[in-house]
Residue frames relative to the residue before (quaternion, step in Angstrom):
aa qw qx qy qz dx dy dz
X 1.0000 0.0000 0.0000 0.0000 0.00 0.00 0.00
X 0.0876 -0.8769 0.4496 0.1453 3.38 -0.62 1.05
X 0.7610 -0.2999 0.1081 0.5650 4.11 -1.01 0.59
X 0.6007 0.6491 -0.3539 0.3043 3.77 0.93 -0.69
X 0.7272 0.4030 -0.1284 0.5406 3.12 0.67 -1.94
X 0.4799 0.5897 -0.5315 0.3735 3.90 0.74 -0.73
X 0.6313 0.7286 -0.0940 0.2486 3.19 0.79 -1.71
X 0.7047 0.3420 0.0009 0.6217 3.19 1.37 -1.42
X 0.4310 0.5969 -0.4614 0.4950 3.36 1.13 -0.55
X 0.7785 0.3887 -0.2183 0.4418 3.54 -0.15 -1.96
X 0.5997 0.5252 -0.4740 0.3739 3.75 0.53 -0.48
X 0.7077 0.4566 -0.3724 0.3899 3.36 0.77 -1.31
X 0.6066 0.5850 -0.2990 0.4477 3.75 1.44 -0.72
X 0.6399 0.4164 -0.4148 0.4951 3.52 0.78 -0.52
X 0.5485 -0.5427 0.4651 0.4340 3.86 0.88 -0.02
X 0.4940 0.7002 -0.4582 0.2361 3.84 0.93 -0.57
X 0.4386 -0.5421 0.6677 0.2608 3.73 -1.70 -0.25
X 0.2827 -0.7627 0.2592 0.5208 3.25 -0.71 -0.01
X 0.1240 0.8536 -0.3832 0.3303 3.19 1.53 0.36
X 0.7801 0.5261 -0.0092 0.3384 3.58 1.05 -1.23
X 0.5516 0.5170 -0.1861 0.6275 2.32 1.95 -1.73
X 0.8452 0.3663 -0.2763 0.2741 3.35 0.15 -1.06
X 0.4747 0.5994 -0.3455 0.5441 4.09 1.97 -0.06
X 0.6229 0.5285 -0.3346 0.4698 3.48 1.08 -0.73
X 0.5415 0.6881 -0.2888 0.3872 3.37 1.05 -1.41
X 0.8491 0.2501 -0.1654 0.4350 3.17 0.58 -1.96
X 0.4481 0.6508 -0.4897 0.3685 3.66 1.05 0.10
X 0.7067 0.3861 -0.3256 0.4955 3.73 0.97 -0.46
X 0.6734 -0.5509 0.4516 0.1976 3.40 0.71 0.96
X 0.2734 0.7657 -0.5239 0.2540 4.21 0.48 0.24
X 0.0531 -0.8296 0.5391 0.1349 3.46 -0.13 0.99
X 0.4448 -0.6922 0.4645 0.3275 4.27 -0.90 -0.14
X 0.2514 -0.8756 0.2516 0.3269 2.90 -0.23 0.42
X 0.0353 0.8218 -0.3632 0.4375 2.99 2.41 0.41
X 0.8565 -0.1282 0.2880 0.4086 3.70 -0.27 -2.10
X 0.4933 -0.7639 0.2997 0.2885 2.96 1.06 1.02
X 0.6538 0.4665 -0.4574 0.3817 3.86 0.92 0.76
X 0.7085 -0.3212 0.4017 0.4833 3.12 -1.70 -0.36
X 0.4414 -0.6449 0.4841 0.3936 3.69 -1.19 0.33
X 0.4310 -0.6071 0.5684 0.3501 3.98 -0.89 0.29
X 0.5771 -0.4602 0.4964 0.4568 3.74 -1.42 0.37
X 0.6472 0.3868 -0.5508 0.3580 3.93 -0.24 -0.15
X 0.6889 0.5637 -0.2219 0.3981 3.22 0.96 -0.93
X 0.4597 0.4650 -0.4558 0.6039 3.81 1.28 -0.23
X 0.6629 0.5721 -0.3172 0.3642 3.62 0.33 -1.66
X 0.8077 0.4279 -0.2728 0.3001 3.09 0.53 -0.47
X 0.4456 0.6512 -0.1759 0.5886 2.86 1.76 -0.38
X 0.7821 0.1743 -0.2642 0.5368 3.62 0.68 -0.33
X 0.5673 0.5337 -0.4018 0.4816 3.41 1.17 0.11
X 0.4375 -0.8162 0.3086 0.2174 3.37 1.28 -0.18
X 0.2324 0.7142 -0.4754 0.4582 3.31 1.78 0.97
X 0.8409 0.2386 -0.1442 0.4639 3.75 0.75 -0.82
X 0.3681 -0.8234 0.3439 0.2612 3.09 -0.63 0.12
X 0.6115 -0.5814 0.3757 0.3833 3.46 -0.07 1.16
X 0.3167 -0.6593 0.6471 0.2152 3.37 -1.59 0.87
X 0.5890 -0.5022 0.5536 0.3073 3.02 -1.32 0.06
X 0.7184 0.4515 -0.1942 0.4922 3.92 0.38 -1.29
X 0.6489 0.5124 -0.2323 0.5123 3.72 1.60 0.14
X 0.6264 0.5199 -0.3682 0.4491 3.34 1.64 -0.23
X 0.5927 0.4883 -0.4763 0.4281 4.07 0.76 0.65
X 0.6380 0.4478 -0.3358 0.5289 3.28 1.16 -0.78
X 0.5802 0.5547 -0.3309 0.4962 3.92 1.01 -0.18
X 0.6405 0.4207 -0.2835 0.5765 3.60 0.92 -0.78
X 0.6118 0.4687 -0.4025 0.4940 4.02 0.84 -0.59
X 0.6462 0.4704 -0.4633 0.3828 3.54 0.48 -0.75
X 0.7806 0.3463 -0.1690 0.4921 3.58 0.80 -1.32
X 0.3781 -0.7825 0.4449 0.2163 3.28 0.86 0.68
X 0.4560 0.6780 -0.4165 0.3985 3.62 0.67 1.27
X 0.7426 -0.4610 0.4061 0.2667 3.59 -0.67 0.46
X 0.2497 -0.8063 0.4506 0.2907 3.79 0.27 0.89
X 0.6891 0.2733 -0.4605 0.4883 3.81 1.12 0.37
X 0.3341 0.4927 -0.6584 0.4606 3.76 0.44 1.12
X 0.7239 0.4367 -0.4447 0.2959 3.42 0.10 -0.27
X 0.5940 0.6327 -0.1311 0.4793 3.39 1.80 -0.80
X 0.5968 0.6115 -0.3756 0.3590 3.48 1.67 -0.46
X 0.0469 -0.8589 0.5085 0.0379 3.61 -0.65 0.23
X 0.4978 0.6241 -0.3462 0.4928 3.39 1.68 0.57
X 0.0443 0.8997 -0.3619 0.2400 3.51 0.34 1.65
X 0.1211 -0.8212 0.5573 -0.0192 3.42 0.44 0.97
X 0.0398 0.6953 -0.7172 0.0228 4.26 0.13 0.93
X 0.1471 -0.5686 0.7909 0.1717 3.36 -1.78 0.80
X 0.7584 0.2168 0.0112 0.6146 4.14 -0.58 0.19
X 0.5307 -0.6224 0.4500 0.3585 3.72 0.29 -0.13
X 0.5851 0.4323 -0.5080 0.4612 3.23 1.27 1.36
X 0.3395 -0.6851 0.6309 0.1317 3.33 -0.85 1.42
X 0.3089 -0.7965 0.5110 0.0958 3.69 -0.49 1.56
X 0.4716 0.6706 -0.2750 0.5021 3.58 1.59 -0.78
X 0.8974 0.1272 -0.0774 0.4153 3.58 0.55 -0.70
X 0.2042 0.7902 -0.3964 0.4204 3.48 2.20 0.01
X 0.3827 -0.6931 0.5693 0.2217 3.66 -1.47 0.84
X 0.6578 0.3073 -0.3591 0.5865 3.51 0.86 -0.02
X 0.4919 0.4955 -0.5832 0.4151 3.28 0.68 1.28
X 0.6426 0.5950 -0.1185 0.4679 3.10 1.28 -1.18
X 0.6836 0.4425 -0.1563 0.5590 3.51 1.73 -0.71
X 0.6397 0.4531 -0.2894 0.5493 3.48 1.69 0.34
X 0.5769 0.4584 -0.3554 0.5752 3.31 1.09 -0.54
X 0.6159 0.6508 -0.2052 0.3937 3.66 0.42 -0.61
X 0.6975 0.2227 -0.1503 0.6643 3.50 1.57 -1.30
X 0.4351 0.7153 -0.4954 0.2314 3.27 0.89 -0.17
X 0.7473 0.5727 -0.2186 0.2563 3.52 1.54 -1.11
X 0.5940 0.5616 -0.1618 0.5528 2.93 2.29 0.07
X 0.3392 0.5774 -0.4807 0.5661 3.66 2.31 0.23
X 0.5213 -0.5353 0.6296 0.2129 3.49 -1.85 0.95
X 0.7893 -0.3328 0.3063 0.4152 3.63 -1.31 0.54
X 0.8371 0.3253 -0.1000 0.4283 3.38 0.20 -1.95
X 0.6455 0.4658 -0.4641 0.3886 3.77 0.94 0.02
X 0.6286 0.5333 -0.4034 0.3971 3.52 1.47 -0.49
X 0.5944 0.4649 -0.3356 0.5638 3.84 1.49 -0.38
X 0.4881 0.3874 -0.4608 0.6320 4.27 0.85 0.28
X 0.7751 0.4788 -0.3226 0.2567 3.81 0.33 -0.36
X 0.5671 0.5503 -0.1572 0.5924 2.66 1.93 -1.09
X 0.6846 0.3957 -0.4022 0.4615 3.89 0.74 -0.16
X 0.6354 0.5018 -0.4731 0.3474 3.53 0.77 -1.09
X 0.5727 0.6610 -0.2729 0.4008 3.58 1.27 -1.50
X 0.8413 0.2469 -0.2984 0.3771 3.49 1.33 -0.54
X 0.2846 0.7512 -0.3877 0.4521 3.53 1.31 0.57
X 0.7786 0.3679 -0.2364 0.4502 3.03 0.73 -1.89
X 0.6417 0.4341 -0.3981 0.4912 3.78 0.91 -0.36
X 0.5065 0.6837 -0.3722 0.3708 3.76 1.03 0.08
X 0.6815 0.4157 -0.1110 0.5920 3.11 1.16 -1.96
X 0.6419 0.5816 -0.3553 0.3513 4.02 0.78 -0.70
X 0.8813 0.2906 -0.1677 0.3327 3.18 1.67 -0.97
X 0.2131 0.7783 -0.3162 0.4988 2.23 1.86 0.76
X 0.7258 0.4392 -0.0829 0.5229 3.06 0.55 -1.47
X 0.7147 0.4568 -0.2209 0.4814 3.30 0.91 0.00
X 0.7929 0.1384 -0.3460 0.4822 3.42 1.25 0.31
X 0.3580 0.6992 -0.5076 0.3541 2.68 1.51 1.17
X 0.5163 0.6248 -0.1865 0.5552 3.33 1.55 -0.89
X 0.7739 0.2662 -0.2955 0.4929 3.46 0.41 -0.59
X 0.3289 0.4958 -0.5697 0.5670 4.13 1.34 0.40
X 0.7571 0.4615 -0.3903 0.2478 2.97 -0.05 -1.37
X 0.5743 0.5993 -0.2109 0.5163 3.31 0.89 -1.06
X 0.7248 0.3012 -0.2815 0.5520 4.09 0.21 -0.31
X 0.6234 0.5148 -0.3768 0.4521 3.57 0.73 -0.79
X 0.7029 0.5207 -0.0936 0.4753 3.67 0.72 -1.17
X 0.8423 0.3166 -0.0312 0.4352 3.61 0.49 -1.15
X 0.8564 0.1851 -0.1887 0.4436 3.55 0.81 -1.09
């Protein structure tokens, strides 16, 4: 995933248009350093449409809109199960967060069930993939 799609990803996660993304953008004033102004909305658009190529001097004021770390936008290590990348998912971010308000023993009931289900999954998974060689090759 490259600095683009990260980009759009989190928009679609912050709930935003890109309309929004890109009014919010220009509300913080980002100047180029190209022409010393503010980009216009075709010019954001293009940028997430990937016709232009992203400035650099646009990637703090891009991380403020999406309220994210300016190296989240830079991350490209993505592990999707179903096309849902749990690593960057807002109800990740909304569990880690409440997690600091779970009591000892519910975070160790969380931590087992969490390991079971990756027990029984991988299981199930090289059962499927016997199954597969036995059957197929």
């Amino acid at each position: 995933m490259d600095i683009v799609e990260k980009i759009n990803y989190l928009i679609k996660e912050k709930g935003l248009s890109k309309k929004e993304f890109a009014t919010k953008l220009q509300q913080l004033e980002p100047k180029l350093k190209s022409t010393g102004n503010i980009p216009n909305l075709q010019t954001i658009y293009g940028y997430l449409n990937g016709k232009r190529e992203l400035k650099v001097e646009l990637i703090p004021y891009i991380a403020d809109v999406l309220e994210v770390p300016e190296q989240e936008l830079f991350t490209s290590e993505l592990e999707f199960i179903n096309d849902y990348d749990i690593r960057y998912s807002k109800e990740s971010r909304e569990i880690l967060e409440l997690l600091n308000y779970a009591p000892k023993r519910l975070k160790d009931d969380i931590i087992d069930i969490l390991q079971n289900l990756k027990t029984l999954y991988s299981t199930k998974i090289d059962n499927l993939k016997k199954d597969y060689r036995g059957g197929w090759v």
